[in-house]
PyMOL Python script that loads the backbone (N, CA, C, O; Angstrom):
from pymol import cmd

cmd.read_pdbstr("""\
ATOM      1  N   UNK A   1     -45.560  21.496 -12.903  1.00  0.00           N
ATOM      2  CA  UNK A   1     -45.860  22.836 -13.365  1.00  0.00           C
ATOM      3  C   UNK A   1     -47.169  23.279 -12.711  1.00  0.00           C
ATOM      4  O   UNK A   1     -48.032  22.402 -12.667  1.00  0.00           O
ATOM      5  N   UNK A   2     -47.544  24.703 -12.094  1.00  0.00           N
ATOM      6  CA  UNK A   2     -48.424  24.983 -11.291  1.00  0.00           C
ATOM      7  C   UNK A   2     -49.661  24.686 -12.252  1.00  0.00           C
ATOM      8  O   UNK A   2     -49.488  23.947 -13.221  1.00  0.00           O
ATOM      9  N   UNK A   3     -50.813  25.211 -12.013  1.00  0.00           N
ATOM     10  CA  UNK A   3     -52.008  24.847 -12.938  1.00  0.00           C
ATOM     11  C   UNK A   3     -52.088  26.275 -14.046  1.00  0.00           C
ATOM     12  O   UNK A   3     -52.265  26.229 -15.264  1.00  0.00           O
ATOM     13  N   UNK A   4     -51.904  27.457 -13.222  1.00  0.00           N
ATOM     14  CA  UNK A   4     -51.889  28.658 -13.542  1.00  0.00           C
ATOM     15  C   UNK A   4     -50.585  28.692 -14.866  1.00  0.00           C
ATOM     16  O   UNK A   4     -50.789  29.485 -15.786  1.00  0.00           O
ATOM     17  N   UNK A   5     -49.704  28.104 -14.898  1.00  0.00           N
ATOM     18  CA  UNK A   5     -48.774  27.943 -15.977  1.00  0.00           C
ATOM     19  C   UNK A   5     -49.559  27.004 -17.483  1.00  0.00           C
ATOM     20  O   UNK A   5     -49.554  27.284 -18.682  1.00  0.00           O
ATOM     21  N   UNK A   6     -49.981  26.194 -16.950  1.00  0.00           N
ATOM     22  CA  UNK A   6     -50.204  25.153 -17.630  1.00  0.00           C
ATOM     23  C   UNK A   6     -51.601  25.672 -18.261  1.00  0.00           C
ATOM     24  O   UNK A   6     -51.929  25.270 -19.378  1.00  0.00           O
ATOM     25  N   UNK A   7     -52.417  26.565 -17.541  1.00  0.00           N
ATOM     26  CA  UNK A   7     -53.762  27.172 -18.053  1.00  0.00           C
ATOM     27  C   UNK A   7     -53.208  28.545 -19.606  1.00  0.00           C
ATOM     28  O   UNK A   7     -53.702  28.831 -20.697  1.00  0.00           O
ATOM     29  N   UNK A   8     -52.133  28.953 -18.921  1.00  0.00           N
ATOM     30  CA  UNK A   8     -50.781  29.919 -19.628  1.00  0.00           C
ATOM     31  C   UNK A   8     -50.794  29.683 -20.996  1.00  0.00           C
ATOM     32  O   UNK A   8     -51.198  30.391 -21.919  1.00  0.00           O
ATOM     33  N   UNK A   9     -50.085  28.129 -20.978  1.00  0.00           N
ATOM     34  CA  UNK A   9     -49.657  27.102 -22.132  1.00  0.00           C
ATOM     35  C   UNK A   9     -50.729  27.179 -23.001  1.00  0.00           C
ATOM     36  O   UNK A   9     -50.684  27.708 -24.111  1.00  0.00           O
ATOM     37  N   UNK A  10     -52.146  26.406 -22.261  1.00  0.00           N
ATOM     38  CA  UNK A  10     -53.167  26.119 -23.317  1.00  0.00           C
ATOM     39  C   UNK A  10     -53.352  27.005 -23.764  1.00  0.00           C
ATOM     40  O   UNK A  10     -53.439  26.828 -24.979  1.00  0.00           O
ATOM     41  N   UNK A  11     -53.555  28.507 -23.352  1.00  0.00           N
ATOM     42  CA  UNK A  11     -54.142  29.509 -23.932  1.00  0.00           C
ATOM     43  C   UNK A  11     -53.362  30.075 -25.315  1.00  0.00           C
ATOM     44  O   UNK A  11     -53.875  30.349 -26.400  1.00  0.00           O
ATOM     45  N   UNK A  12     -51.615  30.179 -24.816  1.00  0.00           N
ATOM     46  CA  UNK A  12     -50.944  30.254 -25.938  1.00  0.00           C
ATOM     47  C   UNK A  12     -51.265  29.152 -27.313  1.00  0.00           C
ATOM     48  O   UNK A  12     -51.653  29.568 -28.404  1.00  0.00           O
ATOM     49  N   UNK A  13     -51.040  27.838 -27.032  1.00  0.00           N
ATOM     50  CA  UNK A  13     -51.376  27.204 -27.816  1.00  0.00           C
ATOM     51  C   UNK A  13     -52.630  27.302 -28.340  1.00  0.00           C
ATOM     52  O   UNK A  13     -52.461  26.984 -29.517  1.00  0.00           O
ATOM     53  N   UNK A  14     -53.662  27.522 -28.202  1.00  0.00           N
ATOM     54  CA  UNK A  14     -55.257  28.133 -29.104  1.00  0.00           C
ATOM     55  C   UNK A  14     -54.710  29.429 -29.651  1.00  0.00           C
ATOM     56  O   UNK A  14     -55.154  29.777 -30.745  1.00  0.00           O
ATOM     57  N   UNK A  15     -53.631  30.356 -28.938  1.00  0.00           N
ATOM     58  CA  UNK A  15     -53.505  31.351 -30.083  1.00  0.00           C
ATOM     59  C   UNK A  15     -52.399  30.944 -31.023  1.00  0.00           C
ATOM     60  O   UNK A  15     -51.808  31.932 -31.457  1.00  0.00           O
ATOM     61  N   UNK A  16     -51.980  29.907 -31.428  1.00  0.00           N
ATOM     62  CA  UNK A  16     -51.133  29.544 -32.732  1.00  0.00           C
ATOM     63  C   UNK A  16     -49.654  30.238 -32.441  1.00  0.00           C
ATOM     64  O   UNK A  16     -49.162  30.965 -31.579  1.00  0.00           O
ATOM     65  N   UNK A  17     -49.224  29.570 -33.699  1.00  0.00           N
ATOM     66  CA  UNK A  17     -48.035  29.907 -33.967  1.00  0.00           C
ATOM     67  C   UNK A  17     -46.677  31.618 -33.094  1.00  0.00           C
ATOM     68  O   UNK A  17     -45.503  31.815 -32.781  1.00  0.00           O
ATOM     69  N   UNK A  18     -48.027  32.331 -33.132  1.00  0.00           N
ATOM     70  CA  UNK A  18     -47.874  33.319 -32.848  1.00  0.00           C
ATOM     71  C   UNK A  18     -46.894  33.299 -31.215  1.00  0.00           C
ATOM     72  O   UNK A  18     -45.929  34.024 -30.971  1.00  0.00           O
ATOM     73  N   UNK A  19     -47.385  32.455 -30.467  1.00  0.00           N
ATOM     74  CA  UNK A  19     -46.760  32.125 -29.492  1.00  0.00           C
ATOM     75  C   UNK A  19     -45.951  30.763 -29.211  1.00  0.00           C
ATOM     76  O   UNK A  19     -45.942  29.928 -28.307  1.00  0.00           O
ATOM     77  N   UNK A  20     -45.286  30.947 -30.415  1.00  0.00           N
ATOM     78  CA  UNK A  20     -43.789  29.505 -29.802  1.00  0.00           C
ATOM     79  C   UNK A  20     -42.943  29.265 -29.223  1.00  0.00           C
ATOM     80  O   UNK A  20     -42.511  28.195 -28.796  1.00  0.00           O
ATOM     81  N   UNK A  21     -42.446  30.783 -29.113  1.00  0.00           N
ATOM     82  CA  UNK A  21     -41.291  31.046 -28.477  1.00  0.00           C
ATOM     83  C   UNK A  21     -41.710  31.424 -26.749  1.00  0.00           C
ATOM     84  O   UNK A  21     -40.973  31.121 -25.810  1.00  0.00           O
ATOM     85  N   UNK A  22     -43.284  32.269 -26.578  1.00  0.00           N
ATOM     86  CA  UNK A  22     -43.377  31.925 -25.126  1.00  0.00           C
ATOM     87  C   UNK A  22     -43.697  30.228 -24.786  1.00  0.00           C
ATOM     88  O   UNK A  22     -43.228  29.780 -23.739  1.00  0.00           O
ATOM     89  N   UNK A  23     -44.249  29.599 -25.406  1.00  0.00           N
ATOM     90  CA  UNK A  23     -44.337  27.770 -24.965  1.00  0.00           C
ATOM     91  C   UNK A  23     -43.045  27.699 -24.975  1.00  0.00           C
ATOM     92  O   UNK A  23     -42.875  26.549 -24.568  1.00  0.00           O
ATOM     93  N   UNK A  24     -41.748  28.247 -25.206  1.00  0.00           N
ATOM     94  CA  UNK A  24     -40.436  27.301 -25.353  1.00  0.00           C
ATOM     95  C   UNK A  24     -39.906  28.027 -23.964  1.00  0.00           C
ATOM     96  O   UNK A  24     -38.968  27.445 -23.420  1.00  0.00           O
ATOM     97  N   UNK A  25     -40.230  28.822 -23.543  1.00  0.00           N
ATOM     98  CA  UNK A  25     -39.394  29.618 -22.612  1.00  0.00           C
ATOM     99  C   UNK A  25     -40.210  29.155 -21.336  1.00  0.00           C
ATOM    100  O   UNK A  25     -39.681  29.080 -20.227  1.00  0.00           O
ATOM    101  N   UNK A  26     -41.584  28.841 -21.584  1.00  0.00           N
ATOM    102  CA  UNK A  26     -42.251  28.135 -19.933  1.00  0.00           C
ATOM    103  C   UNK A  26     -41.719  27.088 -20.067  1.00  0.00           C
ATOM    104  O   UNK A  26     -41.636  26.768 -18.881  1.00  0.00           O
ATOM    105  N   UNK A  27     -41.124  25.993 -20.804  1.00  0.00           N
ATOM    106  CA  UNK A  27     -40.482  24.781 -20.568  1.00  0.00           C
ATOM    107  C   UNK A  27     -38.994  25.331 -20.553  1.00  0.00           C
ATOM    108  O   UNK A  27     -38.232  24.398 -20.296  1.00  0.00           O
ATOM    109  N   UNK A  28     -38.455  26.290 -20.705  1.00  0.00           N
ATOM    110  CA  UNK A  28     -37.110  26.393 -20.476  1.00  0.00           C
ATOM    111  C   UNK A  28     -36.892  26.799 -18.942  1.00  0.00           C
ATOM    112  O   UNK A  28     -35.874  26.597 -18.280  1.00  0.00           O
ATOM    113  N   UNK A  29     -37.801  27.273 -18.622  1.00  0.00           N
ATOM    114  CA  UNK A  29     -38.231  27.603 -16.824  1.00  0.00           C
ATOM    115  C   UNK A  29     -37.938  26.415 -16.090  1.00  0.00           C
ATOM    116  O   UNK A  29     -37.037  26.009 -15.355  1.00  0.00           O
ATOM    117  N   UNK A  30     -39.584  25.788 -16.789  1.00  0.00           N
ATOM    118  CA  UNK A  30     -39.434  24.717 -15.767  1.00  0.00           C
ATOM    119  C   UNK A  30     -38.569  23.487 -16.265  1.00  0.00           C
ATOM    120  O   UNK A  30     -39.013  22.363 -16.499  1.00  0.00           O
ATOM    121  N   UNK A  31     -37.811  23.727 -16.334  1.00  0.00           N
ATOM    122  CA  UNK A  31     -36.959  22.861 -16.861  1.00  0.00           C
ATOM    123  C   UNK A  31     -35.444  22.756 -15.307  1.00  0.00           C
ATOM    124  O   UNK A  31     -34.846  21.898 -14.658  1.00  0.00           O
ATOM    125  N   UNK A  32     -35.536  24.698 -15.483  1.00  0.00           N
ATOM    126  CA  UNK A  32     -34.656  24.918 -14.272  1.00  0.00           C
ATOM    127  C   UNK A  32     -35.341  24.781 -12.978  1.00  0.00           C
ATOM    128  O   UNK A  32     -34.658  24.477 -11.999  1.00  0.00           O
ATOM    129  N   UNK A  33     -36.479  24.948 -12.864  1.00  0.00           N
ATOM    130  CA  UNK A  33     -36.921  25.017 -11.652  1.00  0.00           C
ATOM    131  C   UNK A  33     -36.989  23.182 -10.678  1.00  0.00           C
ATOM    132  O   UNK A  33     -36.770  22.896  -9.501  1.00  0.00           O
ATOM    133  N   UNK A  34     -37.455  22.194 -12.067  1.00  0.00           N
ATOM    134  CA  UNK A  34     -37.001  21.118 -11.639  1.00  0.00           C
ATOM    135  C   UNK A  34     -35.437  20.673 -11.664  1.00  0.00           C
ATOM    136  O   UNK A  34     -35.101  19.588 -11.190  1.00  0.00           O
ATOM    137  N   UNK A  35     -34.646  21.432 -12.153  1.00  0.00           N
ATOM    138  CA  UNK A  35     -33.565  20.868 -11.998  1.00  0.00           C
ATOM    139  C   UNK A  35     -33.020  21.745 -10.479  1.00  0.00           C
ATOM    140  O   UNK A  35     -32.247  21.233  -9.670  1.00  0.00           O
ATOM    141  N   UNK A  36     -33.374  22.573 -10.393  1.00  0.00           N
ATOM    142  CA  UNK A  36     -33.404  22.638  -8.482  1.00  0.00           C
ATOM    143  C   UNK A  36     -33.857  21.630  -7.824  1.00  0.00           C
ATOM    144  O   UNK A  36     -33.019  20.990  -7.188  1.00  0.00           O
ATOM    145  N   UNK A  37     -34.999  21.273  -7.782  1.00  0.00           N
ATOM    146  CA  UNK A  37     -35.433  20.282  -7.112  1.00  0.00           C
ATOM    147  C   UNK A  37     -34.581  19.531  -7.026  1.00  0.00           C
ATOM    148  O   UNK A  37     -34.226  19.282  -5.873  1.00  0.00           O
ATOM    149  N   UNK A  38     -33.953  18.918  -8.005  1.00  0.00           N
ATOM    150  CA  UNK A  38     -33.234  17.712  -7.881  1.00  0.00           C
ATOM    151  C   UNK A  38     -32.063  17.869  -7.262  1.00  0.00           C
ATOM    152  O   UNK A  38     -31.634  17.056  -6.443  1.00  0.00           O
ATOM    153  N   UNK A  39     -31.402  19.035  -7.644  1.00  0.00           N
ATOM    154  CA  UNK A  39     -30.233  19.156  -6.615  1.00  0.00           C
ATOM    155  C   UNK A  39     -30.472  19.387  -4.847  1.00  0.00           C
ATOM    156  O   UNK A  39     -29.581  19.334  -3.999  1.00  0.00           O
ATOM    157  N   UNK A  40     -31.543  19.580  -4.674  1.00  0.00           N
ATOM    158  CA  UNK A  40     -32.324  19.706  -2.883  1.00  0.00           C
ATOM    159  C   UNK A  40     -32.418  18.246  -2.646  1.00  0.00           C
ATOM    160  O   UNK A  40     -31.992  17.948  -1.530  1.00  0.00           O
ATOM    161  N   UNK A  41     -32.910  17.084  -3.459  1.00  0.00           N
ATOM    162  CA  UNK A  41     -33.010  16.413  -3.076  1.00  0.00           C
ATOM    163  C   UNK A  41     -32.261  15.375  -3.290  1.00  0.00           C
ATOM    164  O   UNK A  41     -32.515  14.383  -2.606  1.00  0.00           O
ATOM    165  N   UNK A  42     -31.164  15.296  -4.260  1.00  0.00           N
ATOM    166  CA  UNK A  42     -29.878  14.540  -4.078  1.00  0.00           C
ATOM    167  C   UNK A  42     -29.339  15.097  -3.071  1.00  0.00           C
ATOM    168  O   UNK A  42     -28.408  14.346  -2.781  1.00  0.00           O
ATOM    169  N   UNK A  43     -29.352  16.368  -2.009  1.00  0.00           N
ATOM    170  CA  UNK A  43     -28.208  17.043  -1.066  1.00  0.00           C
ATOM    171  C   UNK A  43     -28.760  16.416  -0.127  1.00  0.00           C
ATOM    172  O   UNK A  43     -28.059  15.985   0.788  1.00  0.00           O
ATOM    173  N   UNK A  44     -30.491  16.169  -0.136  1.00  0.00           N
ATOM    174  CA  UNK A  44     -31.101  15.572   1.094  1.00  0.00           C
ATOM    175  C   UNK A  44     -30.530  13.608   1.092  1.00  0.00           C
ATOM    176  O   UNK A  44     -30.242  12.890   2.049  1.00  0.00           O
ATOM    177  N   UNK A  45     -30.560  13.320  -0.300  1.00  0.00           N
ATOM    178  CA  UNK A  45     -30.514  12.030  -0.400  1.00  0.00           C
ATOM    179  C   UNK A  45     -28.625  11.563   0.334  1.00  0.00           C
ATOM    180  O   UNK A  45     -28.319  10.464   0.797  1.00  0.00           O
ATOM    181  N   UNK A  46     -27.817  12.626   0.225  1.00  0.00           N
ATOM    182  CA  UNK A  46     -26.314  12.779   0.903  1.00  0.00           C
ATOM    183  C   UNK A  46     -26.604  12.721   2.623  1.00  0.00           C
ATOM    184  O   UNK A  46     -26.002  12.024   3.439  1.00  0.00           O
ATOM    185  N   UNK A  47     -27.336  13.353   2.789  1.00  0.00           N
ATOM    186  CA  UNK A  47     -27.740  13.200   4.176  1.00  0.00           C
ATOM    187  C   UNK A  47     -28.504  12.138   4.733  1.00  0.00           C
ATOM    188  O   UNK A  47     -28.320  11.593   5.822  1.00  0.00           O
ATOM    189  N   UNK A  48     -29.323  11.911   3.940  1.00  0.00           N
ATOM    190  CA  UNK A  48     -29.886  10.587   4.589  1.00  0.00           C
ATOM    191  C   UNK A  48     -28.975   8.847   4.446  1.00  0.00           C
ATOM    192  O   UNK A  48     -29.191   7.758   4.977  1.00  0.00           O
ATOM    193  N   UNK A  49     -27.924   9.347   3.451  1.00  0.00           N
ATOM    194  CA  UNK A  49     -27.441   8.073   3.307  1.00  0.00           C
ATOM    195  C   UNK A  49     -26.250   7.990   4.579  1.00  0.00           C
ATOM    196  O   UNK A  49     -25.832   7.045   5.248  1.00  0.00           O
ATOM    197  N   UNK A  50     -25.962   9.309   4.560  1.00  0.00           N
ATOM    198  CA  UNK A  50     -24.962   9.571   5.590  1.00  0.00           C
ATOM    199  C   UNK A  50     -25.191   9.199   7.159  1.00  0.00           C
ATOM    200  O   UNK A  50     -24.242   8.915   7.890  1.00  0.00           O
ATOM    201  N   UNK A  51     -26.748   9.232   7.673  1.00  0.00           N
ATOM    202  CA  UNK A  51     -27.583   8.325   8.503  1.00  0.00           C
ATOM    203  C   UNK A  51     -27.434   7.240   8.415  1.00  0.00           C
ATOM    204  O   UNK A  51     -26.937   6.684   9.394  1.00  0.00           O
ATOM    205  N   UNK A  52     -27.737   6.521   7.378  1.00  0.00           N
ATOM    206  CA  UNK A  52     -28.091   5.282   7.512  1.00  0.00           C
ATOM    207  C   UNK A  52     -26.588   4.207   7.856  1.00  0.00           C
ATOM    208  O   UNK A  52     -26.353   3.198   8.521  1.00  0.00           O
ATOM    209  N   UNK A  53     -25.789   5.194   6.904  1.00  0.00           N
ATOM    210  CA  UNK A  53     -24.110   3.989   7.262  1.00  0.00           C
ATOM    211  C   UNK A  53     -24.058   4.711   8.532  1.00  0.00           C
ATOM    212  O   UNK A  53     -23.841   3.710   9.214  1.00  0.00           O
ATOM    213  N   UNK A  54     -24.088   5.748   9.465  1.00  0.00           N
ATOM    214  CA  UNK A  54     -24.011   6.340  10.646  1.00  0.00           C
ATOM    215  C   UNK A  54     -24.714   5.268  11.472  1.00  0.00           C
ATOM    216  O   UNK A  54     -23.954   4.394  11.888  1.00  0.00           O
ATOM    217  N   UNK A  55     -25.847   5.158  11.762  1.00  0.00           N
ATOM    218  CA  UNK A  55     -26.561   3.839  12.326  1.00  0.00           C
ATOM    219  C   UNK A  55     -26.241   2.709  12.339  1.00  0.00           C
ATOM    220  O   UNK A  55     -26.375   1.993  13.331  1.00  0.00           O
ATOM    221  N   UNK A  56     -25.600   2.209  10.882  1.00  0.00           N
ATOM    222  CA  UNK A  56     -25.409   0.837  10.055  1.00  0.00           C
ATOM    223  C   UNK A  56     -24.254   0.284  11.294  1.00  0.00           C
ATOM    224  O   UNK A  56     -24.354  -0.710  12.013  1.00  0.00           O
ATOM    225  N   UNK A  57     -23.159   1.306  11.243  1.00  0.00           N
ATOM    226  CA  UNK A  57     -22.040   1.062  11.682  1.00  0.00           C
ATOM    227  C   UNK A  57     -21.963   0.963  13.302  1.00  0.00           C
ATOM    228  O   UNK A  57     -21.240   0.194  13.935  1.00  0.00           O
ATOM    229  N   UNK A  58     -22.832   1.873  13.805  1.00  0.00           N
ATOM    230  CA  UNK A  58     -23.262   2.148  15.131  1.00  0.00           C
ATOM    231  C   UNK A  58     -23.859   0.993  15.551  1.00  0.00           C
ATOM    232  O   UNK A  58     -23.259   0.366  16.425  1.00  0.00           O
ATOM    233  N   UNK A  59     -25.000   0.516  15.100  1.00  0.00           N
ATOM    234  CA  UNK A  59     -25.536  -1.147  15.364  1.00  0.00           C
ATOM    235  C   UNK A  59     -24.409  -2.003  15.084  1.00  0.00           C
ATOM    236  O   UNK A  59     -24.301  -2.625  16.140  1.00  0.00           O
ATOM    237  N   UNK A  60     -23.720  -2.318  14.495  1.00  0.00           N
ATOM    238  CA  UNK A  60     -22.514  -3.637  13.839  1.00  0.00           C
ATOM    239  C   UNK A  60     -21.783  -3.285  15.478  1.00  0.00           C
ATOM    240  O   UNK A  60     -21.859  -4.047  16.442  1.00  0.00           O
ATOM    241  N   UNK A  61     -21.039  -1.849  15.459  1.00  0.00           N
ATOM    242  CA  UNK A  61     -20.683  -1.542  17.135  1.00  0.00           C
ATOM    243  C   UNK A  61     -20.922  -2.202  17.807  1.00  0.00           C
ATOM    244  O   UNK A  61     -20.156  -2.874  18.498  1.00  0.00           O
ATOM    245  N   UNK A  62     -22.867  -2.192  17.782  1.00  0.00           N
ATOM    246  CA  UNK A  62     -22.907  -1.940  19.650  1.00  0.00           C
ATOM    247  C   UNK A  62     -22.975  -0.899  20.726  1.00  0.00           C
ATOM    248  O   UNK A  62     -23.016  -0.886  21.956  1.00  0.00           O
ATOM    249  N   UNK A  63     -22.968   0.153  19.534  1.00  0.00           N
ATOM    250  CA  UNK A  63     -22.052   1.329  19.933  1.00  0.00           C
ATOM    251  C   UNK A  63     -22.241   2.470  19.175  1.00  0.00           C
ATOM    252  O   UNK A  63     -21.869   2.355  18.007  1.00  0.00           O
ATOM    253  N   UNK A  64     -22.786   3.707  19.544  1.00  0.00           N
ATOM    254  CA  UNK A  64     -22.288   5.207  18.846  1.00  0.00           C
ATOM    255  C   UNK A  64     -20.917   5.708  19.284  1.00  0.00           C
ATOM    256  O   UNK A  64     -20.292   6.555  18.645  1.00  0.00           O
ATOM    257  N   UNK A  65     -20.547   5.224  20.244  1.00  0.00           N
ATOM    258  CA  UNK A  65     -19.017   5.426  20.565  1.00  0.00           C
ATOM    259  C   UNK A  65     -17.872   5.550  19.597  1.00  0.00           C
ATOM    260  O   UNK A  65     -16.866   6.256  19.658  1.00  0.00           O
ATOM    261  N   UNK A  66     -18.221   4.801  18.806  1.00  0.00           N
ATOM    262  CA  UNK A  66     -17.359   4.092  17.757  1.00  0.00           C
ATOM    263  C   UNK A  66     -17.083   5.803  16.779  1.00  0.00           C
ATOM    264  O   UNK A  66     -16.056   6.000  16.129  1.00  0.00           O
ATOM    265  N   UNK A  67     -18.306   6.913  16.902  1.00  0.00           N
ATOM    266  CA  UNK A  67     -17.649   7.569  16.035  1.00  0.00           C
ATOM    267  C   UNK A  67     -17.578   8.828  16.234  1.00  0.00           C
ATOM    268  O   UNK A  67     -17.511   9.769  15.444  1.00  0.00           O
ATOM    269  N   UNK A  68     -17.620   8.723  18.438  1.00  0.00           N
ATOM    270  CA  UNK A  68     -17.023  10.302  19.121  1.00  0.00           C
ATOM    271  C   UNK A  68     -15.502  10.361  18.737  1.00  0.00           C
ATOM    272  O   UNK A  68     -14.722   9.444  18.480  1.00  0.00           O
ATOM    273  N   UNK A  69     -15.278  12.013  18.786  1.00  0.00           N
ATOM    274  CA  UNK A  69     -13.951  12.059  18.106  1.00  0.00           C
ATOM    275  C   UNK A  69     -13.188  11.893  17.373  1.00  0.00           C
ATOM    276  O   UNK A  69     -11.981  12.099  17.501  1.00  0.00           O
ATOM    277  N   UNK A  70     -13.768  11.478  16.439  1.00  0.00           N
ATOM    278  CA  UNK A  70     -13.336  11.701  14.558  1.00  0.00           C
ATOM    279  C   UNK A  70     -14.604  12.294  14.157  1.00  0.00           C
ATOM    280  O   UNK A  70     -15.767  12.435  14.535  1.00  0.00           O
ATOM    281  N   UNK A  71     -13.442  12.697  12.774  1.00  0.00           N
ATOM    282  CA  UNK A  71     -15.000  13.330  11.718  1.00  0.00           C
ATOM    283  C   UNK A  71     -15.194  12.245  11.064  1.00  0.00           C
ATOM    284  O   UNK A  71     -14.305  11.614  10.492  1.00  0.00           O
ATOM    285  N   UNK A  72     -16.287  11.973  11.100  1.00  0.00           N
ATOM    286  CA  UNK A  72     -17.188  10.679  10.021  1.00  0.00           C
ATOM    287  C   UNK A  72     -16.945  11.050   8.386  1.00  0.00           C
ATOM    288  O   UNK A  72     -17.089  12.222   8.041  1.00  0.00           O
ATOM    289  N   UNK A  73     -16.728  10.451   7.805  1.00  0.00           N
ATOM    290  CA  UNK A  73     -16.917  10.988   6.215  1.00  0.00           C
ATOM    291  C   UNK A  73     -17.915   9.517   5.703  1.00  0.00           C
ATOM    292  O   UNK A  73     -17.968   8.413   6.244  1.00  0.00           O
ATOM    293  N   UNK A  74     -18.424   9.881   4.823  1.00  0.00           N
ATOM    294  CA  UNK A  74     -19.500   8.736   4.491  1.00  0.00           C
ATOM    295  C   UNK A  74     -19.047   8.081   3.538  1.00  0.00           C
ATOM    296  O   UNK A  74     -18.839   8.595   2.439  1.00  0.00           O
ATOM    297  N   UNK A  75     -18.814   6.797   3.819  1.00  0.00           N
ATOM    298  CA  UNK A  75     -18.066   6.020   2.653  1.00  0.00           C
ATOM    299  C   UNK A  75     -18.761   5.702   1.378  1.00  0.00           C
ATOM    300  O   UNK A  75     -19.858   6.259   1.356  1.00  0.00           O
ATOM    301  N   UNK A  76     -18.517   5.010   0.313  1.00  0.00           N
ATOM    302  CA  UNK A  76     -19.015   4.961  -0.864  1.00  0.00           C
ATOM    303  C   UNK A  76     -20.104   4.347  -0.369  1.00  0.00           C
ATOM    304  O   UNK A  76     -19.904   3.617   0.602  1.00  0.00           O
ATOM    305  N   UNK A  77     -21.542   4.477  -0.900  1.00  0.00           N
ATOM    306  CA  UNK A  77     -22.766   3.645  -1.014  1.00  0.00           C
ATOM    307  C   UNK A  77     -23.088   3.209  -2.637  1.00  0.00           C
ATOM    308  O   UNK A  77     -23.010   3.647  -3.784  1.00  0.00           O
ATOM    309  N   UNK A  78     -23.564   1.854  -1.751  1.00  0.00           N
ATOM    310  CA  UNK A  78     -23.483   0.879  -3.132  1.00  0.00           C
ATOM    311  C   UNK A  78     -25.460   0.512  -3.152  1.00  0.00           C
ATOM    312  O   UNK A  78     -26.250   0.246  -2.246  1.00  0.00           O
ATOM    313  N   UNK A  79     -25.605   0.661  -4.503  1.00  0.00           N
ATOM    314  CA  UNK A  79     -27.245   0.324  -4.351  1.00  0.00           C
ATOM    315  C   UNK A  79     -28.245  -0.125  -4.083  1.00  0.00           C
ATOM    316  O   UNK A  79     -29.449   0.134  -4.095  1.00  0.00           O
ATOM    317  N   UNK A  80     -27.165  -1.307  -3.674  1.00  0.00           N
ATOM    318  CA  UNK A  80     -28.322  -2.436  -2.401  1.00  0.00           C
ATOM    319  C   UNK A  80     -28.102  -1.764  -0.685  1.00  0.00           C
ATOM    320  O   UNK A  80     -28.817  -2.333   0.140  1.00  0.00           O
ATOM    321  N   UNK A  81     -27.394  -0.886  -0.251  1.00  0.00           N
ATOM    322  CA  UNK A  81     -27.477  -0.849   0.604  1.00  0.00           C
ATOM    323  C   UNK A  81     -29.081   0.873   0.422  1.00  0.00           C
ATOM    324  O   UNK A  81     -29.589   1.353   1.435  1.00  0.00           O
TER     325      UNK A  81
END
""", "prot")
cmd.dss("prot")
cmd.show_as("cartoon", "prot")
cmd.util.cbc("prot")
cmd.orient("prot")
């Protein structure tokens, strides 16, 4: 949460009760705003895994050859890899 939000918060909270419903709605924000994040970076985490078996398979090769002319689809990843 920026500082300017969070300076927001405290201030509501010293004015009481009066403001509960704005404290519930800056956490209902950022609530969405991190749940963007996370979808950017599970889409990034699809891509980078999609590298790594891309390489994985390419070294075992010998070879990037191995995956001109097909479409690659990225097979299941398991958590040790």
């Amino acid at each position: 949460m920026p500082i300017k939000e969070i300076k927001q918060f405290i201030d509501w909270c010293l004015e009481g009760n009066a403001t509960l419903k704005n404290r519930l709605e800056i956490f209902i924000e950022h609530k969405k705003k991190v749940a963007d994040q996370i979808r950017l970076l599970e889409k990034h985490m699809k891509k980078i895994d999609y590298k790594i078996w891309y390489y994985k398979t390419s070294v075992a090769a010998g070879t990037e050859a191995i995956h001109s002319g097909q479409e690659c689809k990225l097979p299941e990843i398991t958590a040790e890899e």
